[in-house]
N, C-alpha and C positions, 0 to 999 in steps of 0.2 A: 453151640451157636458159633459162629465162623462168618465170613468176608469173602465173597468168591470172589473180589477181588484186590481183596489184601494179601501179598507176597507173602508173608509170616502163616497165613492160617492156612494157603497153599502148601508151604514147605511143613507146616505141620500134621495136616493130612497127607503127605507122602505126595504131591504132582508135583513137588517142586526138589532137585537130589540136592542135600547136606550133608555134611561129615558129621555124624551126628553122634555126642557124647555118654549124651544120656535121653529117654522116650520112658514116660506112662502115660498114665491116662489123664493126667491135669497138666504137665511141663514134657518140653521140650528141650535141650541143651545143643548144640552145635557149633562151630569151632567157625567165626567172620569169616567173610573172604577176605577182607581189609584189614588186616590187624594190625594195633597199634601198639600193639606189644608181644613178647612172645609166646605168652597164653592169652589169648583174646576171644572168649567162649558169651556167646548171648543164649539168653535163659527166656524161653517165653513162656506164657499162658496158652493151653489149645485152643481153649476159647477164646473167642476175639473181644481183649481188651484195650481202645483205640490209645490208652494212656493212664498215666495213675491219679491223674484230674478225674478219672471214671469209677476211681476204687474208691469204698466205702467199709465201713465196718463188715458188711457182710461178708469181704473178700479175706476175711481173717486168713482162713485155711486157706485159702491160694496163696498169699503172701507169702505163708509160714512155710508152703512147702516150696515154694520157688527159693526163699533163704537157705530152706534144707539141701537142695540141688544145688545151690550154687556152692554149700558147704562140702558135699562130698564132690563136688569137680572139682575143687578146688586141692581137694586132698590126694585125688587120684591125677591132678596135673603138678602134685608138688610144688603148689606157691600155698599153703596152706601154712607152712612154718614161716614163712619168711613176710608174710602177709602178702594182698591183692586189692582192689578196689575194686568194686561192685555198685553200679550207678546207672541210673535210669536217665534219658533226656526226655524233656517235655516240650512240645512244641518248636515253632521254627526255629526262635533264638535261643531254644535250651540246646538245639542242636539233633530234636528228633527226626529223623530220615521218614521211619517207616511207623507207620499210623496204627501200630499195634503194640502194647506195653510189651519191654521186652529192658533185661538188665542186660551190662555188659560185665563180664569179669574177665579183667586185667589184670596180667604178674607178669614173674617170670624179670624183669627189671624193677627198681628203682622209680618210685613215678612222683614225679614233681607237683608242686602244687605253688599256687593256686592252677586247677587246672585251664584251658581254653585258650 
């Protein structure tokens, strides 16, 4: 199920070009254009999930395997020993852009907190 015009479900079906990390059949991985650090990889769902306001129990196994991808990007961009953050925005003032669930994973530096 997908968005013909949500950018994410775009770039997920291949009409839209990413540098792209990792691709099956449930996640997608690809490297921002905007990085705010310098591994800065969003992990999505294929299926168009507008937000994690939308997730339920049912979405077990998506979660679990988007955790799983974000664990081995994480390993194959070497912030995996040193730690990264991995963080969803919800909404306008959480700071969501694009209207399709999607983490961000952050290394590669030092990241401060509290963040925003």
């Amino acid at each position: 199920m997908s968005d013909a015009n949500c950018l994410f479900c775009r770039l997920a079906a291949g009409e839209i070009a990413a540098d792209r990390l990792h691709e099956d059949d449930e996640v997608v991985a690809f490297r921002d254009i905007n990085p705010q650090a310098p591994v800065h990889v969003l992990l999505i769902p294929r299926r168009h999930v507008a937000s994690a306001l939308d997730l339920g129990e049912s979405e077990g196994s998506l979660l679990g395997r988007l955790f799983g991808v974000a664990a081995e990007v994480a390993h194959r961009e070497g912030v995996a020993a040193n730690g990264f953050r991995l963080v969803t925005n919800i909404g306008q003032n959480g700071g969501q852009s694009v209207n399709h669930l999607h983490f961000h994973l952050l290394g590669g530096r030092r990241l401060s907190w509290p963040p925003g």
